[in-house]
N, CA and C atoms of all chains as a GROMACS GRO file, in nm:
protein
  594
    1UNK      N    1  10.909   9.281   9.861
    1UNK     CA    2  10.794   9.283   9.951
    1UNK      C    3  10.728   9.421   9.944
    2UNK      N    4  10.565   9.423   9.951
    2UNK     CA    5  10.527   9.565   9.933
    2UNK      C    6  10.505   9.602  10.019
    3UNK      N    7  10.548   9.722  10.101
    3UNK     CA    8  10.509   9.777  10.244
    3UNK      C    9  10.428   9.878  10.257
    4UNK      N   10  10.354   9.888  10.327
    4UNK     CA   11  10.236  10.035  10.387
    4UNK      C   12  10.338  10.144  10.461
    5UNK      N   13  10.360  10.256  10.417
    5UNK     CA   14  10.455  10.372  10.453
    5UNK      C   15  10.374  10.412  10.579
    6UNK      N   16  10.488  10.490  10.659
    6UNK     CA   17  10.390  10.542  10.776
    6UNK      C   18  10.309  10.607  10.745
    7UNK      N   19  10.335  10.693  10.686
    7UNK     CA   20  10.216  10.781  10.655
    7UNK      C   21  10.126  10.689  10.615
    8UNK      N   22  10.049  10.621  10.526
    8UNK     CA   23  10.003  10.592  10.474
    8UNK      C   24   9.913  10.445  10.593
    9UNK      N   25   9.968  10.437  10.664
    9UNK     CA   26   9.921  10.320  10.783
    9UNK      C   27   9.852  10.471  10.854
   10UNK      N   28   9.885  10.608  10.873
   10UNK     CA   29   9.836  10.720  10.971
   10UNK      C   30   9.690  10.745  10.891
   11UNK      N   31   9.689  10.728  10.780
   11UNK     CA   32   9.608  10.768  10.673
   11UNK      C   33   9.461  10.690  10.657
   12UNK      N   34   9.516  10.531  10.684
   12UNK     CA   35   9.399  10.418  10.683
   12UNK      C   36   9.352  10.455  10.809
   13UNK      N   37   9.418  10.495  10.946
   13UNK     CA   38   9.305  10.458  11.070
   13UNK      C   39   9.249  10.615  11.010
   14UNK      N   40   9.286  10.673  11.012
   14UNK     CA   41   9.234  10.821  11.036
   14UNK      C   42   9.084  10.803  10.942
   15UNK      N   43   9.128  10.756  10.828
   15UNK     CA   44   9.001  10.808  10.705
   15UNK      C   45   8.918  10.660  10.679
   16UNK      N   46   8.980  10.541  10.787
   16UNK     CA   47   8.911  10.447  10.747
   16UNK      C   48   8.929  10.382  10.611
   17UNK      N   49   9.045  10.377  10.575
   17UNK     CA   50   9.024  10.262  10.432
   17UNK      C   51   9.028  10.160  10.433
   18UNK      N   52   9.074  10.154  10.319
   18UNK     CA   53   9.035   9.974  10.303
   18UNK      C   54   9.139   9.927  10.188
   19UNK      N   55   9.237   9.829  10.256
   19UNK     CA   56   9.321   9.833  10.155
   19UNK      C   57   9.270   9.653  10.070
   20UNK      N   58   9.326   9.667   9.945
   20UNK     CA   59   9.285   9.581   9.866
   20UNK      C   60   9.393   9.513   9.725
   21UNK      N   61   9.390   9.436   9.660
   21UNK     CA   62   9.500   9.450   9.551
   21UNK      C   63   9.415   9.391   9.446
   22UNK      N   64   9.473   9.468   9.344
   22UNK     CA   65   9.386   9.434   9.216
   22UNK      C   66   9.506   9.348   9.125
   23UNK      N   67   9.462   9.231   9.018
   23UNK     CA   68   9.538   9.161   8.954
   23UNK      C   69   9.528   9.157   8.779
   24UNK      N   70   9.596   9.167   8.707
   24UNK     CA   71   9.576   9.183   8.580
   24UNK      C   72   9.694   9.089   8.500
   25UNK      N   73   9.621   9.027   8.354
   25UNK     CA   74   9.687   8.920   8.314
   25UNK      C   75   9.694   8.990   8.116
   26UNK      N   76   9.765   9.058   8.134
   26UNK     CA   77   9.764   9.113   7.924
   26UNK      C   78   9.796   8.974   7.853
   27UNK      N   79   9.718   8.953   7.730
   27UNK     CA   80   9.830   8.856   7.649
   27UNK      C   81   9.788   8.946   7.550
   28UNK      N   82   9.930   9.000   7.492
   28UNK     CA   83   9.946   9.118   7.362
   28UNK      C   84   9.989   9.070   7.256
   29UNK      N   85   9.917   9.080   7.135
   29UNK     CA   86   9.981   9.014   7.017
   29UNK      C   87  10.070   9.152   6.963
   30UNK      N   88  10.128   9.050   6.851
   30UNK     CA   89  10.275   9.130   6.796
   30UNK      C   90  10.221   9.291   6.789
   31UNK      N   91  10.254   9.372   6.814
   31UNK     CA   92  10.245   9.534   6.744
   31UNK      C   93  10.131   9.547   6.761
   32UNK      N   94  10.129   9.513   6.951
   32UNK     CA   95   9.963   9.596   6.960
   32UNK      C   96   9.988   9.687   7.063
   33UNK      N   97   9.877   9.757   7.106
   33UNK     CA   98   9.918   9.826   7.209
   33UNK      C   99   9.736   9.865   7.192
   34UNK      N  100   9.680   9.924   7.364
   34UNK     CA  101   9.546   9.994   7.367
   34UNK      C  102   9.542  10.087   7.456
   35UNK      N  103   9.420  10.147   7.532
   35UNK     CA  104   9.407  10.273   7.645
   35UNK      C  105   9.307  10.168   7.737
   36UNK      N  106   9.362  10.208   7.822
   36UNK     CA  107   9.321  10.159   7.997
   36UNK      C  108   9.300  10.270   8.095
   37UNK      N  109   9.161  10.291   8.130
   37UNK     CA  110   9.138  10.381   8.212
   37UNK      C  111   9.104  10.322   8.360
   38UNK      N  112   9.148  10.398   8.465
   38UNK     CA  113   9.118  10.326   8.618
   38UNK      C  114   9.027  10.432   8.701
   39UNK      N  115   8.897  10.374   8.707
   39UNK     CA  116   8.779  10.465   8.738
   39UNK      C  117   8.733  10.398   8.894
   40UNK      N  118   8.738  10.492   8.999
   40UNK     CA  119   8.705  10.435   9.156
   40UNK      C  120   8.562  10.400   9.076
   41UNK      N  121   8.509  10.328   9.176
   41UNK     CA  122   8.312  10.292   9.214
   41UNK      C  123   8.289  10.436   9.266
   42UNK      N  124   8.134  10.454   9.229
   42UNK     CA  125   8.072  10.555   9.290
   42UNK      C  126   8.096  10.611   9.412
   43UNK      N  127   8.142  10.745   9.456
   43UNK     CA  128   8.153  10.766   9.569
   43UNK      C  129   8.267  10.727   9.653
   44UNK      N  130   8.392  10.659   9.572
   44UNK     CA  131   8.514  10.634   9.619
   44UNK      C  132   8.644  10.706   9.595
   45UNK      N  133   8.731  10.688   9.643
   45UNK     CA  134   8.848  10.703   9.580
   45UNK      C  135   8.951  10.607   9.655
   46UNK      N  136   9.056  10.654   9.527
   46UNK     CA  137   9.180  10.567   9.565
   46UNK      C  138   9.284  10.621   9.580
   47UNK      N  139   9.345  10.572   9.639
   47UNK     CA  140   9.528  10.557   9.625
   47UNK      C  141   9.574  10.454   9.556
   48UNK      N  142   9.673  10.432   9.457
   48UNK     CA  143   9.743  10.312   9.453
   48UNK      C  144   9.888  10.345   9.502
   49UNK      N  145   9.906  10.226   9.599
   49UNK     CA  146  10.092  10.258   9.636
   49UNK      C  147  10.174  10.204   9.598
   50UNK      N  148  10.134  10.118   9.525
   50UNK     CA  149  10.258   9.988   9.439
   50UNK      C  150  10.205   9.941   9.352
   51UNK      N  151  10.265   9.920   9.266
   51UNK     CA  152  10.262   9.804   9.150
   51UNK      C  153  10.394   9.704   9.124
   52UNK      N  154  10.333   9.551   9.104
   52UNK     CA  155  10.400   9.478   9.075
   52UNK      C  156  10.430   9.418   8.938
   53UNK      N  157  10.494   9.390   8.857
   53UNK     CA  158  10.510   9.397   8.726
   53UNK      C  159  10.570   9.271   8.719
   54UNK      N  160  10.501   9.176   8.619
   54UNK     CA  161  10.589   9.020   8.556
   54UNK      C  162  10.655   9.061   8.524
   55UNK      N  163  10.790   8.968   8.450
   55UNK     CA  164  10.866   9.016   8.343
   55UNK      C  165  10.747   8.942   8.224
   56UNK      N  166  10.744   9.011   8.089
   56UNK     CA  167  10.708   8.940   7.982
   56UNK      C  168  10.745   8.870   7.947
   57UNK      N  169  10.669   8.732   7.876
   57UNK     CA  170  10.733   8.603   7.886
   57UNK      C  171  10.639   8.578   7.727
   58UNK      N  172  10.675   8.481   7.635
   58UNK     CA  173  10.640   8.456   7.517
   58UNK      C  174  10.510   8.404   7.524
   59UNK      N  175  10.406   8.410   7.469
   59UNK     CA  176  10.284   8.303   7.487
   59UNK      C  177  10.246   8.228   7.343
   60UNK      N  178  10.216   8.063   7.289
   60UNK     CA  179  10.222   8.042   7.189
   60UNK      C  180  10.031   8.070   7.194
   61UNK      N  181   9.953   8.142   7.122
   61UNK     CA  182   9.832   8.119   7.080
   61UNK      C  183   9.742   8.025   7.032
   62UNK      N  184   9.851   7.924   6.984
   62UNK     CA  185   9.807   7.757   6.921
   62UNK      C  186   9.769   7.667   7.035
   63UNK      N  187   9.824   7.626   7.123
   63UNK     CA  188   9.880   7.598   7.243
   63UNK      C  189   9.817   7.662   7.364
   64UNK      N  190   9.838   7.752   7.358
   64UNK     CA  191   9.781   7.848   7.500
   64UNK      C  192   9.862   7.867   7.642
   65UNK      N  193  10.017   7.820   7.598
   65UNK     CA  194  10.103   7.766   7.696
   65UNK      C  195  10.156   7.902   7.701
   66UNK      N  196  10.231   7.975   7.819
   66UNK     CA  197  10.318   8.049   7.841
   66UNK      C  198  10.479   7.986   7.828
   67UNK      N  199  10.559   8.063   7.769
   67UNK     CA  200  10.702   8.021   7.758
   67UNK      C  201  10.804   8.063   7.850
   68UNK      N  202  10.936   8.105   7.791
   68UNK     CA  203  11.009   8.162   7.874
   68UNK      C  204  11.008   8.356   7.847
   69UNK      N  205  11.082   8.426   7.962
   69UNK     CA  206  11.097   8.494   7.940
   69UNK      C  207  11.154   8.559   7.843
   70UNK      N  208  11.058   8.709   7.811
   70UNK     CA  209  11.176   8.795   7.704
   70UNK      C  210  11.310   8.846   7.718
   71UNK      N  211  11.432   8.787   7.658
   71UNK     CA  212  11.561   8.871   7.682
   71UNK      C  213  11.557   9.026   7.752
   72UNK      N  214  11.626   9.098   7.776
   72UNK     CA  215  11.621   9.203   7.794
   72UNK      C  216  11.548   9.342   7.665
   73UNK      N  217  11.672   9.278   7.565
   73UNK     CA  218  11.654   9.358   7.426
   73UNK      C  219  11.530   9.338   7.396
   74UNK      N  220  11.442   9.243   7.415
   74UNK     CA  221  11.334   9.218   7.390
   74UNK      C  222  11.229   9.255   7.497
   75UNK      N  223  11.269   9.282   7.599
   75UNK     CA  224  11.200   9.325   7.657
   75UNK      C  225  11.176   9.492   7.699
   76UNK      N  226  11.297   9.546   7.633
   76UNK     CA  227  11.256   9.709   7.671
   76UNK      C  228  11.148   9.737   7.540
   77UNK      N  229  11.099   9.680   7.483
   77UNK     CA  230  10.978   9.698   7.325
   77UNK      C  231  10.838   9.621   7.430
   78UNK      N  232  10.840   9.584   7.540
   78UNK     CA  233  10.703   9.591   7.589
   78UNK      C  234  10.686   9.660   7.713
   79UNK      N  235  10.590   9.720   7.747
   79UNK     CA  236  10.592   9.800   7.858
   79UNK      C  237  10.445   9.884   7.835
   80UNK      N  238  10.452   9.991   7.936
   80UNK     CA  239  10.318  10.071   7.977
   80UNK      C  240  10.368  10.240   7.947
   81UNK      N  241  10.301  10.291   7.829
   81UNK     CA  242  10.344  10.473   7.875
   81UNK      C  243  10.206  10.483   7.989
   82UNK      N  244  10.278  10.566   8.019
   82UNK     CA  245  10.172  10.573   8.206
   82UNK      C  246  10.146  10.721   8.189
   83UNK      N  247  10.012  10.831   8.233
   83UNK     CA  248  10.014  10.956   8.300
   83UNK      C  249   9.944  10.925   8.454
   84UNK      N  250   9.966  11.011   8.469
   84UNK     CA  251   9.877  10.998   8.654
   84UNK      C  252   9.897  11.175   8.697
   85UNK      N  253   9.826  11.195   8.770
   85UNK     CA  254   9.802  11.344   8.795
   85UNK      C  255   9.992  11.350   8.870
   86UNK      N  256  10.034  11.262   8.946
   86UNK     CA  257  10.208  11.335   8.971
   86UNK      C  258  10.330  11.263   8.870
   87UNK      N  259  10.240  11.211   8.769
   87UNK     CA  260  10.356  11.157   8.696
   87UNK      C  261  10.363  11.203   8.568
   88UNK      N  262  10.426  11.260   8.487
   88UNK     CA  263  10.412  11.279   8.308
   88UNK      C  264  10.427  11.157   8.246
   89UNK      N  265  10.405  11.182   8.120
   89UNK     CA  266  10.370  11.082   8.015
   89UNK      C  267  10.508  10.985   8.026
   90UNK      N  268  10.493  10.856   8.097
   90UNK     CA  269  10.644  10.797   8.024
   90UNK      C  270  10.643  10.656   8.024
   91UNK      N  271  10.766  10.587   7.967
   91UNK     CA  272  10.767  10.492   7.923
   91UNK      C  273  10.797  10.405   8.006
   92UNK      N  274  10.746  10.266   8.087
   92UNK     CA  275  10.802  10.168   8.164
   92UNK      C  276  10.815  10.078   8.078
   93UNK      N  277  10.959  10.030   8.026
   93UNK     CA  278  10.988   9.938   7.986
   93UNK      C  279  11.000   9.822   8.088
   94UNK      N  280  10.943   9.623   8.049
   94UNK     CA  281  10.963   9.600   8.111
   94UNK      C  282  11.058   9.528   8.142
   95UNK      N  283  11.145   9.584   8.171
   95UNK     CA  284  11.295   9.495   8.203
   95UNK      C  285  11.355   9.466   8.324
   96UNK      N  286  11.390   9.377   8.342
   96UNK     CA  287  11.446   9.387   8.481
   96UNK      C  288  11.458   9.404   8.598
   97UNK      N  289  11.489   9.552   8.548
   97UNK     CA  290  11.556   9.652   8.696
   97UNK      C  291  11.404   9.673   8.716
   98UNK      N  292  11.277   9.713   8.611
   98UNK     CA  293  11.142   9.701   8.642
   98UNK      C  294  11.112   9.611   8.715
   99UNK      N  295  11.106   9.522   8.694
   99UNK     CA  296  11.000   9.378   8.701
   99UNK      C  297  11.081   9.315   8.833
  100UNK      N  298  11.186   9.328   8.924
  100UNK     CA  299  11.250   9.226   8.981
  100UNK      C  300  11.225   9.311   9.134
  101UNK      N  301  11.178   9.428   9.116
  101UNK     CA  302  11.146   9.496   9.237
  101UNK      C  303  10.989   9.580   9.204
  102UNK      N  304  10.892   9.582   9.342
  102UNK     CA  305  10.786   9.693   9.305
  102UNK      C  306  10.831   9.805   9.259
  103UNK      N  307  10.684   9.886   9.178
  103UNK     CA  308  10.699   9.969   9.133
  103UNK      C  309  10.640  10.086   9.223
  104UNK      N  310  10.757  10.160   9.248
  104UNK     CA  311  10.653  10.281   9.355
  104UNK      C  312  10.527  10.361   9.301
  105UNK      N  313  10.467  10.377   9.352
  105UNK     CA  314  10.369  10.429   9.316
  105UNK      C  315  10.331  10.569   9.420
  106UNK      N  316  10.231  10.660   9.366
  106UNK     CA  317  10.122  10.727   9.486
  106UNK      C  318  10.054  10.801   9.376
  107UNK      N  319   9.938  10.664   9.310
  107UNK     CA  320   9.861  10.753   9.190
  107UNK      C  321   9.697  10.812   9.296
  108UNK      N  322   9.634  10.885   9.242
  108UNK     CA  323   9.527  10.937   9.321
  108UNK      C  324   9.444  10.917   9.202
  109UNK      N  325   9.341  10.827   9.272
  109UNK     CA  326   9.216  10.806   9.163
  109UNK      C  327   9.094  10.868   9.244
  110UNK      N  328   8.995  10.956   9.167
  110UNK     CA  329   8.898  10.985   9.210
  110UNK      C  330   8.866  11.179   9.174
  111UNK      N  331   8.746  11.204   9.145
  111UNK     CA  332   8.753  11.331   9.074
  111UNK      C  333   8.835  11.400   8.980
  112UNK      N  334   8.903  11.467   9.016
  112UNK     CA  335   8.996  11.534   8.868
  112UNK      C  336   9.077  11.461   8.860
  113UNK      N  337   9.120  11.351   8.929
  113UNK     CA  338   9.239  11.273   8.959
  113UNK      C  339   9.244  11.138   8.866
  114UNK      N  340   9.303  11.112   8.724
  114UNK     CA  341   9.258  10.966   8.702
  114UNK      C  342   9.415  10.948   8.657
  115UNK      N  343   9.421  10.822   8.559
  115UNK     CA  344   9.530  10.762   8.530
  115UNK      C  345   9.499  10.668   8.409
  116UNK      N  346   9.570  10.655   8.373
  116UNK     CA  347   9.564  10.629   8.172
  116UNK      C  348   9.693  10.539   8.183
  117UNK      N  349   9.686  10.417   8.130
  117UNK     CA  350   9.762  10.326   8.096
  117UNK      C  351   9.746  10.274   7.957
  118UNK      N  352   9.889  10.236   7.837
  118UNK     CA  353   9.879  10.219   7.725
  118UNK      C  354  10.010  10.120   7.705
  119UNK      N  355   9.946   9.988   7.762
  119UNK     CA  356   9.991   9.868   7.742
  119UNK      C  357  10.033   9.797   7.593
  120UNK      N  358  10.216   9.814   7.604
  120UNK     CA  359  10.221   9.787   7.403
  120UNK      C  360  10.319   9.703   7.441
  121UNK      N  361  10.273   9.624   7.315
  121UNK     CA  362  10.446   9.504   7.247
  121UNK      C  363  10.445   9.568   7.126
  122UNK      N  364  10.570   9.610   7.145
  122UNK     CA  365  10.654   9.613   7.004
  122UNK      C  366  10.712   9.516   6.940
  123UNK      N  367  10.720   9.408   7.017
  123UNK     CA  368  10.795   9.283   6.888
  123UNK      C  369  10.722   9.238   6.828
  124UNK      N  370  10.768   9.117   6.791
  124UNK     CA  371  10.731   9.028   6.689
  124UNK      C  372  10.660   8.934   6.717
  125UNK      N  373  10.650   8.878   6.870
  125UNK     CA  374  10.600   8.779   6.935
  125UNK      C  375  10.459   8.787   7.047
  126UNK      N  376  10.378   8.701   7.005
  126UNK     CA  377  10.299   8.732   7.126
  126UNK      C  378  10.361   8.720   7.259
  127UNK      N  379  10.283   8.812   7.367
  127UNK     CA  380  10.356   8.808   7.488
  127UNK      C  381  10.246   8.821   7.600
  128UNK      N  382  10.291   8.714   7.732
  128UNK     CA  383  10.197   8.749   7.877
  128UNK      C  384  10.278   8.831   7.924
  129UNK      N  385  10.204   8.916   8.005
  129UNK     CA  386  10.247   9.010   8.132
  129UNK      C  387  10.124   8.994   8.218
  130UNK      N  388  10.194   9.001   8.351
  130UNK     CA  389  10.060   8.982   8.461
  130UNK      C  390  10.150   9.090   8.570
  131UNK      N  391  10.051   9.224   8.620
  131UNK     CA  392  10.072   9.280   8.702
  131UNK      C  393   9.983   9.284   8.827
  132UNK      N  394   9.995   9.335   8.942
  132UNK     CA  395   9.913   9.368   9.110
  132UNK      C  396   9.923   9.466   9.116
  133UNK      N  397   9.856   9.593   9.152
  133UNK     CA  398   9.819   9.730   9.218
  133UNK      C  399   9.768   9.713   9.339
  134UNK      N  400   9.824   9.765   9.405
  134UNK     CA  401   9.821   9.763   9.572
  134UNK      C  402   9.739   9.876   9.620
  135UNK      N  403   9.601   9.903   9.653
  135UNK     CA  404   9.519  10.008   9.687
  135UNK      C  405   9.452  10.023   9.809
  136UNK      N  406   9.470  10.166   9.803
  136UNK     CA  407   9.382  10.197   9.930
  136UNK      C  408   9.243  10.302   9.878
  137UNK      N  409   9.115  10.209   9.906
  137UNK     CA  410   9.054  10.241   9.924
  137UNK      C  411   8.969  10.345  10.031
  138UNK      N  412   8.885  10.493  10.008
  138UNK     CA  413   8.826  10.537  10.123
  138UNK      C  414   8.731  10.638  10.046
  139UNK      N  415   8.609  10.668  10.111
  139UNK     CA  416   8.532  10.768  10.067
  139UNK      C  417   8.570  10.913   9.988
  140UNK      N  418   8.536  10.891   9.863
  140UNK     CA  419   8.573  11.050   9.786
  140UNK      C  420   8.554  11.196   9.877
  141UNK      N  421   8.455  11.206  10.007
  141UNK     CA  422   8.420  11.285  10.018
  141UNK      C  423   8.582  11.359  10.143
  142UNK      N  424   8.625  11.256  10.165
  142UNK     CA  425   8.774  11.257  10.245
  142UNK      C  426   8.871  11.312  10.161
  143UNK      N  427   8.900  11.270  10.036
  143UNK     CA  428   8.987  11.328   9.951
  143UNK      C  429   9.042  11.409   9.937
  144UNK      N  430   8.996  11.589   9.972
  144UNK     CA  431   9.064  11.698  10.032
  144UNK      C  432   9.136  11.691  10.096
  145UNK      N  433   9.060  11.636  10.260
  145UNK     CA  434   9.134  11.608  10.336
  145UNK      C  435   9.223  11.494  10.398
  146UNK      N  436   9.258  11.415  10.284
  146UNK     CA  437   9.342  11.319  10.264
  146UNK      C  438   9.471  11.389  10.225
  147UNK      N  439   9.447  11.484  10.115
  147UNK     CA  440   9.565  11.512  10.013
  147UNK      C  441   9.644  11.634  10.065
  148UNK      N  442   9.535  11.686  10.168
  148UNK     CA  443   9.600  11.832  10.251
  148UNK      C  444   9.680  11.764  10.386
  149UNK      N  445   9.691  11.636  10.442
  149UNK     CA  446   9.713  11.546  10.527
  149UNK      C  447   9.915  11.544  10.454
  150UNK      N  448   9.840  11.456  10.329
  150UNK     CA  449   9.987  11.455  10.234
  150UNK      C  450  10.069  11.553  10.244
  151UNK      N  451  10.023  11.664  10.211
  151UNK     CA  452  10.120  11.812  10.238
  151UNK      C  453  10.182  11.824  10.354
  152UNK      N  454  10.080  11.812  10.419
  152UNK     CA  455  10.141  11.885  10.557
  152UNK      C  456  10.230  11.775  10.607
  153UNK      N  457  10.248  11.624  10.587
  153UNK     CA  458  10.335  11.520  10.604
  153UNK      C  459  10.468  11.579  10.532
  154UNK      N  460  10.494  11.602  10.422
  154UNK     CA  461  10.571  11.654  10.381
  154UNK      C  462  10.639  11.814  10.330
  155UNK      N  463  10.547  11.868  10.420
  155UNK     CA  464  10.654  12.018  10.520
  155UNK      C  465  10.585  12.133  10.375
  156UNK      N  466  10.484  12.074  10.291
  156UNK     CA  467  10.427  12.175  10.214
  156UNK      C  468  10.307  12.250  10.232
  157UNK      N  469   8.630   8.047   7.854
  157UNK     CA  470   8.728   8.162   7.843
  157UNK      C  471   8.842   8.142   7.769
  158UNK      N  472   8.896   8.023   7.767
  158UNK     CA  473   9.020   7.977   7.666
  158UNK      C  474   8.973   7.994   7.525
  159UNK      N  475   8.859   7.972   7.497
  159UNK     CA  476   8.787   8.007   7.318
  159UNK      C  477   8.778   8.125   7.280
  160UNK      N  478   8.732   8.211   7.422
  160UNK     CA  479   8.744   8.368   7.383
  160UNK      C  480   8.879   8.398   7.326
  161UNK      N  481   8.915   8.376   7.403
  161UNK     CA  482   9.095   8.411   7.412
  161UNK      C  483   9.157   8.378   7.291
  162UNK      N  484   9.152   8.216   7.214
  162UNK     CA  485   9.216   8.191   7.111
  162UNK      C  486   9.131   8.282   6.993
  163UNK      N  487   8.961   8.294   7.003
  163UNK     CA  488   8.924   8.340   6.896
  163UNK      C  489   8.966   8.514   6.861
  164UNK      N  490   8.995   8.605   7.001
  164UNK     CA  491   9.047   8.708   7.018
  164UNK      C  492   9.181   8.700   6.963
  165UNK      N  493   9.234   8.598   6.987
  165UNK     CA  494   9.385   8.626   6.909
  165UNK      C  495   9.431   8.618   6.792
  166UNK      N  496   9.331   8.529   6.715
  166UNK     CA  497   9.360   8.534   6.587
  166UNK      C  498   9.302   8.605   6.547
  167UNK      N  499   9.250   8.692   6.578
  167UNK     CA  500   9.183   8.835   6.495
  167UNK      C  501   9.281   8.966   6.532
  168UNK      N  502   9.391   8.914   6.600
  168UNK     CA  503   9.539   9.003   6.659
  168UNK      C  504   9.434   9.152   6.753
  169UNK      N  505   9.315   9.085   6.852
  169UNK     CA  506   9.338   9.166   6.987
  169UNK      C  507   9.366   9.129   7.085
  170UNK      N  508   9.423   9.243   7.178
  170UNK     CA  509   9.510   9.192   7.286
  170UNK      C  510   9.320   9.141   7.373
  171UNK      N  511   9.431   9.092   7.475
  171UNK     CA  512   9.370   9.045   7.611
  171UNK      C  513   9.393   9.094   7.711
  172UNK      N  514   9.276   9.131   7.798
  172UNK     CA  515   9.314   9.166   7.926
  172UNK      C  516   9.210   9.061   8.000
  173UNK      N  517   9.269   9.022   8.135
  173UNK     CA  518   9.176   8.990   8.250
  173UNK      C  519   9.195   9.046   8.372
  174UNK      N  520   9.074   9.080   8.387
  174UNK     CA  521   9.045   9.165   8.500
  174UNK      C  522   8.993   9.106   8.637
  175UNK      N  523   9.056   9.160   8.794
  175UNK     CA  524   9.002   9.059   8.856
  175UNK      C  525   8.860   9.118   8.911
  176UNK      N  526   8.768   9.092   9.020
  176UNK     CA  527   8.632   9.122   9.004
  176UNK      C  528   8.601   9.266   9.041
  177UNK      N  529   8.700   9.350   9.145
  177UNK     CA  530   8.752   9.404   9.192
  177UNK      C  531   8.776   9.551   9.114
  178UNK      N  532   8.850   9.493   8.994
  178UNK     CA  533   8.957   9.571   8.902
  178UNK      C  534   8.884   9.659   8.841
  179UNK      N  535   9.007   9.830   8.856
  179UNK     CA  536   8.908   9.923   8.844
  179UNK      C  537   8.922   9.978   8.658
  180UNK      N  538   9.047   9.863   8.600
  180UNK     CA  539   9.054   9.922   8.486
  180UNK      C  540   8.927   9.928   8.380
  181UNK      N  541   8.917  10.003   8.313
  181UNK     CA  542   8.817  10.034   8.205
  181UNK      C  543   8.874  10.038   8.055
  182UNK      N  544   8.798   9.980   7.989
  182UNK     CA  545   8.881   9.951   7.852
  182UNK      C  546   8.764  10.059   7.750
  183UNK      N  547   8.787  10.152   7.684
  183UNK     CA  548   8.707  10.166   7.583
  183UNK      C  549   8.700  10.110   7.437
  184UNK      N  550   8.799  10.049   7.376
  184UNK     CA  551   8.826  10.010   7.281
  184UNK      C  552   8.730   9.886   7.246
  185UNK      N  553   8.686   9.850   7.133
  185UNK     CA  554   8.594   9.722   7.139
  185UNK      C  555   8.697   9.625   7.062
  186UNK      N  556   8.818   9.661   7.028
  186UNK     CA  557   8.907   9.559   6.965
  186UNK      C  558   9.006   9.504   7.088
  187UNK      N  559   8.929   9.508   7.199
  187UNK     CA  560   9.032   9.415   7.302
  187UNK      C  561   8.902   9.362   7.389
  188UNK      N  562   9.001   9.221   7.375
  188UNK     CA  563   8.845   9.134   7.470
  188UNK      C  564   8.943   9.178   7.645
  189UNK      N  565   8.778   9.176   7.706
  189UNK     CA  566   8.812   9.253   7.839
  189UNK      C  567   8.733   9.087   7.905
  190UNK      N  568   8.800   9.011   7.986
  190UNK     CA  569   8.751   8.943   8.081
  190UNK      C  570   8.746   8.966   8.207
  191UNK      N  571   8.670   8.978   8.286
  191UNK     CA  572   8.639   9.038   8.418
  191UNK      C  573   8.587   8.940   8.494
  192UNK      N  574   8.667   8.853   8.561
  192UNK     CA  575   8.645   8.773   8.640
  192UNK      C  576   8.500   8.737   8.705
  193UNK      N  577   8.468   8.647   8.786
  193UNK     CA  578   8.347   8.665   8.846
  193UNK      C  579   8.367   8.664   8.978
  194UNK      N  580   8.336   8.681   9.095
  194UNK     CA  581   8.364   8.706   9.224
  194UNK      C  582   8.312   8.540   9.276
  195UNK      N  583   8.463   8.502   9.333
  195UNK     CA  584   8.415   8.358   9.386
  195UNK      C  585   8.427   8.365   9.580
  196UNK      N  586   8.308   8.360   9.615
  196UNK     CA  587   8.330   8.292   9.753
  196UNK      C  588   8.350   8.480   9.842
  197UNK      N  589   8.353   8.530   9.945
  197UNK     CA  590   8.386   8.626  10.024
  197UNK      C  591   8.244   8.741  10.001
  198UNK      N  592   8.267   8.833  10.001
  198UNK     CA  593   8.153   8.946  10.036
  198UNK      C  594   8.162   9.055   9.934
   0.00000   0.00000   0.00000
């Protein structure tokens, strides 16, 4: 289940957001992989606080049918290298211990702040993945004082 | 959208769908980007 942190429920009345969830459906053929950029609307910004992650599951292209899931072994070869302004470059494989619980999040979209996603299969097989991003929306011009809010929540 | 999709795949690019919402941005022109259309609400 994805939950709104206190902070983050102190955060919506204060600055007025607007929370929302976005949905996404990859079907990746064998040994592909691309760049995904996540750009607020004019004059916005974001938070994302969660992400939810399928497990990858086979898809036939002839057909158009989804199959069963990828084994494990087969599944740490699809996944997302992720950056985000508090995260370094790394690899979410999607396996499992990924996919069977949300993914925490606290990416900051908006001005210097973005996030780069590079969605790859390494196998042999075409594959679906369908993920949710859980966002809070609120005016860019708050953003300072959103992120100086953050600090001082946590004693910095 | 199912024709996009099969004709995108046999040319081996991925797929994404996007919902109307969705803030991802694709620059690449070798991935078909579907972006939903906004049904029904505000």
């Amino acid at each position: 289940v994805v939950q709104v942190s206190d902070l983050l429920k102190t955060l919506i009345v204060k600055y007025n957001m607007r929370r929302y969830s976005d949905s996404y459906v990859l079907i990746l053929p064998p040994k592909s992989s691309f760049e995904v950029e996540y750009v607020p609307p004019t004059g916005l910004a974001e938070i994302v606080y969660s992400i939810v992650f399928s497990p990858p599951r086979e898809f036939d292209p002839d057909t158009m049918t989804v199959g069963s899931e990828l084994s494990p072994l087969e599944a740490q070869r699809v996944g997302f290298w992720r950056y985000t302004q508090y995260e370094k470059w790394h690899w979410i494989p999607l396996l499992p211990s990924n996919t069977r619980e949300e993914y925490p999040q606290f990416t900051i979209l908006g001005g210097e702040y973005g996030c780069v996603d590079v969605p790859v299969n390494d196998t042999d097989k075409y594959v679906l993945v369908e993920f949710t991003v859980h966002v809070l929306e609120f005016a860019k011009k708050h953003l300072d004082s959103v992120l100086e809010d953050v600090r001082k929540f946590g004693g910095g | 959208m199912e024709k996009q999709i099969r004709e995108a795949l046999k040319k081996n690019k991925p797929v994404i769908i996007v919902s109307s919402t969705g803030l991802a941005r694709v620059k690449s022109s070798d991935v078909l980007v579907i972006r939903q259309k906004k049904r029904g609400g505000k």
